[in-house]
N, C-alpha and C positions, 0 to 999 in steps of 0.2 A: 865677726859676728859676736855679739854677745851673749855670754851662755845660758843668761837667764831668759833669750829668747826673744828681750824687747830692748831695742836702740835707745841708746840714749834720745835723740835728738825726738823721739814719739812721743807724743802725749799719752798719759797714764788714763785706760777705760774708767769710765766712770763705775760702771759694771764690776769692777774688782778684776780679780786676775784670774783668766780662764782654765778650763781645763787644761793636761797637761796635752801638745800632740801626739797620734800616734806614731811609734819609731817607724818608720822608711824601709821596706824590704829591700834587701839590693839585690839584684840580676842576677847574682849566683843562686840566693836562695830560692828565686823564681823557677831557676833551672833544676830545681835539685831531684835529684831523680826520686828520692823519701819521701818529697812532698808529693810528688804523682804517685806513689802507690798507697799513700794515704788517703788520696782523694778517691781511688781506684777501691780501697777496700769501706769507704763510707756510702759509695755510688752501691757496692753489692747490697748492702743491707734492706735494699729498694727494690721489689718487681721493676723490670723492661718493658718502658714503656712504648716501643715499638710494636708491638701487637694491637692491633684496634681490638682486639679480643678484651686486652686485658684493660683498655680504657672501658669500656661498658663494662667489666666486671667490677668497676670501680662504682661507676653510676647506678647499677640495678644491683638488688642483693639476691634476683632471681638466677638461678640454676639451669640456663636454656643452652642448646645447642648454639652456635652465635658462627656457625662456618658457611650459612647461607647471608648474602647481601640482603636478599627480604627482610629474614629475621631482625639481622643489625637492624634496618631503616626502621621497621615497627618497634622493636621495643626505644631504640633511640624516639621516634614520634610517641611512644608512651608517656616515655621519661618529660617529653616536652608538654606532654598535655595536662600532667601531673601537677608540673609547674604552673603550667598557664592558671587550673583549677583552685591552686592554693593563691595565687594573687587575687584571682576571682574572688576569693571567699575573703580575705582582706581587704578588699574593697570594699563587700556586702558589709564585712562587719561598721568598716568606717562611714559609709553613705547611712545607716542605718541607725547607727548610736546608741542611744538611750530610747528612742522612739519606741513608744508602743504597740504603731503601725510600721510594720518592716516590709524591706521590697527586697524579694526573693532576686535571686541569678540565677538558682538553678537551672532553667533553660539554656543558658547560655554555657554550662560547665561542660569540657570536650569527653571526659571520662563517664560513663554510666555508674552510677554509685554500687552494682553489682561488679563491676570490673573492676572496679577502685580497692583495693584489700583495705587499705588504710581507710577507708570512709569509716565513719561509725555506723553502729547500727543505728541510730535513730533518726539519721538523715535520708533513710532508705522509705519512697513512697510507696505504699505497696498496693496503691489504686495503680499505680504505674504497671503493674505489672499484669499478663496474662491470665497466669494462673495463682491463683490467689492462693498460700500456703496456711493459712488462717481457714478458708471456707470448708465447709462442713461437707464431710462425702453424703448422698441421700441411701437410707437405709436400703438393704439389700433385699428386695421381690420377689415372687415366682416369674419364674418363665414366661413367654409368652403363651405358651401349651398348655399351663393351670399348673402343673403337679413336675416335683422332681421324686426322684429316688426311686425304688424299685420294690416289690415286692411287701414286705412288712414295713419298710423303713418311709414307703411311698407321701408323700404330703404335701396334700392338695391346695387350690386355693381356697380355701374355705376352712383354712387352719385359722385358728385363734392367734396367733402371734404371728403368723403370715400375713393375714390380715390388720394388725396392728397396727404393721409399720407398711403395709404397703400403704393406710389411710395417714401416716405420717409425710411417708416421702409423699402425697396427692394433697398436700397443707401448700406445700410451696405452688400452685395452680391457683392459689388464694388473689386476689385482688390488690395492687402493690400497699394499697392503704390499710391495709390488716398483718398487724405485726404478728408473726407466729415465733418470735424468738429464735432461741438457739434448739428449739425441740429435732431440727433435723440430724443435728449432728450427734442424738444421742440414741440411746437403743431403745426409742419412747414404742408403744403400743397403745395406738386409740382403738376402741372398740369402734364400731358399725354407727354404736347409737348417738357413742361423741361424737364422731365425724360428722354424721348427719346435724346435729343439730349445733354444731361450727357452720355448717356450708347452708344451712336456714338462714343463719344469722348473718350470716356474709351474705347475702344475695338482700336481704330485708334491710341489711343498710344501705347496698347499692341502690337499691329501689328508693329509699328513703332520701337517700344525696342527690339523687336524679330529679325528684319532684321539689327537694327545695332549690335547684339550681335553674328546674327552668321556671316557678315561682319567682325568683330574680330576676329571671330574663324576661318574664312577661307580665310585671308588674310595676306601676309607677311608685315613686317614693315621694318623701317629704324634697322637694323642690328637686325631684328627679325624675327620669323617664324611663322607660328600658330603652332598651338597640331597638325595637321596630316602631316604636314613637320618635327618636331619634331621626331616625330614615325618613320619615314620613314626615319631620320641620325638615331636613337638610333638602329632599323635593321638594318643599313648598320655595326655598331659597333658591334653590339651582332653576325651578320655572321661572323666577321674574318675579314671581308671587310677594315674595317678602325679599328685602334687600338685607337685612342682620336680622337676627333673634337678638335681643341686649340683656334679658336676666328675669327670672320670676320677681312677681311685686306682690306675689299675693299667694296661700296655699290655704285650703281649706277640707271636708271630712271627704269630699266625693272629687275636687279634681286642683289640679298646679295652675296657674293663670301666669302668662309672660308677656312682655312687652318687647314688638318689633316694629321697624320701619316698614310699609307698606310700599311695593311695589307696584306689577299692575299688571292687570287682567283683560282677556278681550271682550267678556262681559260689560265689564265695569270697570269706573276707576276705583282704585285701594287707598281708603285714607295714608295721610303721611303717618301716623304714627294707628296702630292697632294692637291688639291682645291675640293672644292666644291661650284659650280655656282647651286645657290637656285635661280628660275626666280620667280618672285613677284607672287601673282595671283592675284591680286588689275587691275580691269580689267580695271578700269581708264588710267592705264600707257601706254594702249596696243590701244586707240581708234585711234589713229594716225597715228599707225604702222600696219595695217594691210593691207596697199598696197603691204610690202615686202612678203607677202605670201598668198593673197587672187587669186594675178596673175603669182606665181608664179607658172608654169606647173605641177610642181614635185608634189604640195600638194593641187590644185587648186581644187581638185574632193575631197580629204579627208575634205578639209576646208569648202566646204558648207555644210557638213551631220556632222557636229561635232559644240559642242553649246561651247559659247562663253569661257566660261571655259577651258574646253578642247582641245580648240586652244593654250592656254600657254603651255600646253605638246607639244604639234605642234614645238612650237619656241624652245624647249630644242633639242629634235629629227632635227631637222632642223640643229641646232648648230654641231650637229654630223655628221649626214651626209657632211654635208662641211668639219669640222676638217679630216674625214677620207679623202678626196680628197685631202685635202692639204699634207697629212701627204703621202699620195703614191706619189706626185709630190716632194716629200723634202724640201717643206714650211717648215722654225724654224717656229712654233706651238705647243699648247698645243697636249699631246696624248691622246684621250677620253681612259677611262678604262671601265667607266659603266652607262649607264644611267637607271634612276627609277624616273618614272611619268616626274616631272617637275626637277627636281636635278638632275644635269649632273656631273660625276667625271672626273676629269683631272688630269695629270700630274704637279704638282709646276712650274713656271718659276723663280728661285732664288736657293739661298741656304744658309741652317740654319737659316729658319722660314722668312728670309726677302727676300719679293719680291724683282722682278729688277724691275728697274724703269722706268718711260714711256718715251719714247722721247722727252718730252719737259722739263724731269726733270731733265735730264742728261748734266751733263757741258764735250766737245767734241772739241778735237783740229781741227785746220780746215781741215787734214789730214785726219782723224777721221770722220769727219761730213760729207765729201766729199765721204767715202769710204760710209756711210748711206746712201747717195742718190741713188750710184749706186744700192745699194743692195736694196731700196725699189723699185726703176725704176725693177726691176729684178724680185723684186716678183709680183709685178704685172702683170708683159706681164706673168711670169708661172702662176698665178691664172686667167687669162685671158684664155689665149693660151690650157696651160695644162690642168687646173682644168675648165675649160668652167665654171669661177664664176668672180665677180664682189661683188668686198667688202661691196660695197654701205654706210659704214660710217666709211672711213679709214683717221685717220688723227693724230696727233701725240700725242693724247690720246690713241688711240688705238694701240701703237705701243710700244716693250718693245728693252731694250737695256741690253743684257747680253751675257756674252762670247765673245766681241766683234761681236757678230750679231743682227742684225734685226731681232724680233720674233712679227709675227701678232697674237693678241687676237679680240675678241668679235664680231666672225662671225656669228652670230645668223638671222642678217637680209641681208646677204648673196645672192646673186640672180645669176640668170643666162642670161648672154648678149640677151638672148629672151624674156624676160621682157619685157611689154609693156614700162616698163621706165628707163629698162637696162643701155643703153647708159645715158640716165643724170643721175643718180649715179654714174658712172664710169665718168665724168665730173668732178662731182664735188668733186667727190676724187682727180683726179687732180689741182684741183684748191688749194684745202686745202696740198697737197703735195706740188707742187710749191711754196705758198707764205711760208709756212713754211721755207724750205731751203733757198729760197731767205733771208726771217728774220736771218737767219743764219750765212750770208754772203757769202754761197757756188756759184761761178760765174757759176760752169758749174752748176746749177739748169736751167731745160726745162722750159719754159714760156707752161701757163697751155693747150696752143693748139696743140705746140710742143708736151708735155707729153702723151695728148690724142691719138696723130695720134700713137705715138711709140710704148703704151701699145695694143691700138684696130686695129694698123695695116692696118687702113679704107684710113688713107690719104686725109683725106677732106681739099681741100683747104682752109689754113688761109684765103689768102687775104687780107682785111685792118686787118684782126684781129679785126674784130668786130665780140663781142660775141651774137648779136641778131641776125645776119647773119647765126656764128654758130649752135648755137644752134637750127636755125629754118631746118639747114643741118642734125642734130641728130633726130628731131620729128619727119620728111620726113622718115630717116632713121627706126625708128621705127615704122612708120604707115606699111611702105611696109613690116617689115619684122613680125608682129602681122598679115596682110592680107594675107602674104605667110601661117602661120600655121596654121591661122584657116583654109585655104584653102585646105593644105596637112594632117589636123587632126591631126599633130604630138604635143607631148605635150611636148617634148625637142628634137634635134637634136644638134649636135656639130656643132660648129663654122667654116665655110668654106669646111663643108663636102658636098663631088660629089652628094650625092642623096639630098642633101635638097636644092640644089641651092645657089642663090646667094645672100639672104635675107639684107645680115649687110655689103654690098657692094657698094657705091655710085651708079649713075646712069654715065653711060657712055658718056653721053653728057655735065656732068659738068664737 
């Protein structure tokens, strides 16, 4: 062999020339007896690890008894839960990142963070826990008896500082929405007359959140309803009545109007397509309006025995009874189908889901517009004449324009020419008719006293056509004819009929 290790006849590593090898123990030295008590005295410098004792005392740096097999198996299943927990938390960190929304493992961790010594404190939830070491102890009372102590030292409930805090610790009895602070966990004293007027105050907001919560509950909004208007469409749909509600199309001061597919009834059939006029119950909307039906004959006996509430049903039912008069006179009008409580069903004025549009929205040649005037002029002397009614807020809002006709809506506050204030609503519908068309450009448009005498048939002399003249001719007009009924006790008569006289008639010397 060659003693440099490499044969001739090898090829030289490309790698250069290796390490040198290690020299070769020979079998004596293996045997040698030096070398076993060398090995023998570096094995001492090592605990025996033959004791499973002294393995766990490797693994735990706790100080426990370890001569029960229980023992061993629990802290050995510590040791491992330990482990399990810190991988857990290695995970969380990694799934979790830089994210700003992080997902918790805690559920999942085997060790409770109070058994865990090594957990930190700020990992520790202390909603988790029973008893809270943060909550405040409640200041310390008399007795149930009134009085501790004895003799001179005696002191009753009717101490000053006994009472203090006993109206401290009686703070937390408060209502969960009235924050009392941290006052219980200190040595506070309320007097009698603080407490008392705390526990006014708390009861005066409970009462106060009560009245606006069920204000919400029993009031409609802007293209909203409460829960028992809710109830009352969702039964109209579970009867057959309506097949969908599809969405409000319209919202105005006194009610929400909606558009549904019409069902069917054993009465009648239900258009395919209908409204539903939901009237507000927001009794605010209504403080104004209660001339149109406080003095109106028809309901004047229902409306004082029925509470404020209950008057908005008043104004739906109201709405009806007109629509049906209009509708035997052959008023274009809606057709009531059904009314329930304050929700009135009507027939749709349009078609395929869009309404027709109001008279003042509609662009009308002057042919057109012309042929509008005559036909409102028209329906007014027949809801006058015919229907012995008076619009009282008719104006080109209220007027719809489809099929080429004139169709009247929102007769709700509808009255009858015996009205103590009949006549000036029927004025001033005229007034609002007239200047309208005039804005129009229509020339045969009536001048508004013109229009009055045509519809009410009265004939009251213009004159200069001064309206304070006028009008003082309508009040006269309605004095005498409010002193005729009370005086005949009739609570409606038609218009120019033989047995009621001649009430809505000038006087014959003018």
């Amino acid at each position: 062999m060659d003693p440099t290790g490499v044969t001739a006849g090898a090829p030289k590593s490309p790698w250069g020339s290796g390490a040198p090898a290690a020299p070769a123990c020979s079998l004596t030295d293996v045997m040698s007896e030096q070398l076993a008590r060398q090995m023998e005295e570096e094995s001492d410098a090592f605990p025996a690890l033959t004791d499973p004792a002294a393995d766990l005392l490797l693994l735990s740096d706790e100080v426990s008894d370890t001569t029960s097999d229980l023992m061993l198996a629990k802290m050995l299943q510590m040791q491992f839960d330990r482990e399990f927990d810190d991988q857990l938390r290695r995970e969380e960190k990694k799934f979790n990142g830089d994210s700003k929304v992080s997902i918790s493992f805690e559920n999942y961790r085997m060790v409770h963070p109070y058994e865990d010594s090594d957990s930190s404190e700020d990992e520790v939830d202390w909603q988790d826990t029973r008893h809270d070491p943060y909550r405040a102890e409640k200041p310390q009372t008399t007795p149930r008896r009134g009085f501790t102590g004895k003799g001179k030292n005696i002191t009753t409930k009717h101490d000053e500082v006994t009472c203090g805090r006993k109206n401290t610790a009686r703070m937390d009895n408060f209502a969960p929405e009235v924050h009392v602070g941290d006052g219980l966990g200190m040595d506070l004293k309320l007097s009698n007359q603080v407490f008392n007027s705390l526990k006014q105050h708390c009861y005066s907001e409970q009462r106060r959140s009560a009245r606006l919560h069920e204000k919400k509950e029993h009031s409609t909004a802007e293209q909203a309803v409460d829960p028992r208007t809710r109830l009352l469409m969702y039964k109209m749909v579970n009867a057959g009545v309506l097949e969908n509600i599809n969405g409000c199309i319209s919202t105005g001061k006194e009610s929400v109007v909606f558009h549904a597919n019409g069902g069917s009834l054993e009465e009648q059939p239900v258009p395919d397509e209908v409204v539903l006029k939901v009237f507000k119950t927001t009794l605010n909307e209504f403080k104004n309006r209660d001339r149109y039906i406080k003095d109106d004959y028809r309901f004047k006996d229902r409306f004082s025995k029925l509470n404020p509430r209950k008057v908005i049903r008043l104004w739906a039912e109201k709405e009806m009874h007109n629509l049906t008069r209009m509708k035997k006179a052959e008023i274009p009008c809606p057709e009531v189908v059904l009314l329930k409580k304050h929700i009135l069903v009507m027939s749709f004025i349009g078609k395929d889901h869009v309404p027709a549009p109001k008279l003042k929205d509609v662009t009308l040649g002057s042919e057109d517009m012309k042929n509008a005037f005559y036909q409102v002029l028209h329906l007014m002397q027949l809801m006058y004449q015919e229907c012995n009614l008076v619009h009282a807020d008719l104006s080109e809002y209220n007027m719809l324009w489809h099929d080429g006709k004139v169709w009247l809506i929102d007769v709700s506050q509808s009255i009858e020419p015996t009205h103590p204030h009949g006549l000036e609503f029927l004025f001033r519908d005229c007034r609002n008719v007239s200047t309208f068309f005039q804005k129009r450009g229509v020339s045969e448009a009536m001048s508004v006293y013109e229009l009055f005498n045509a519809v009410s048939g009265l004939n009251i002399p213009v004159g200069a056509e001064d309206e304070a003249e006028f009008m003082s001719e309508i009040v006269a007009l309605e004095k005498r004819n409010e002193d005729h009924v009370q005086k005949r006790g009739k609570k409606t008569f038609p218009v120019g009929c033989e047995d009621a006289g001649p009430p809505l008639k000038p006087d014959a010397d003018d």
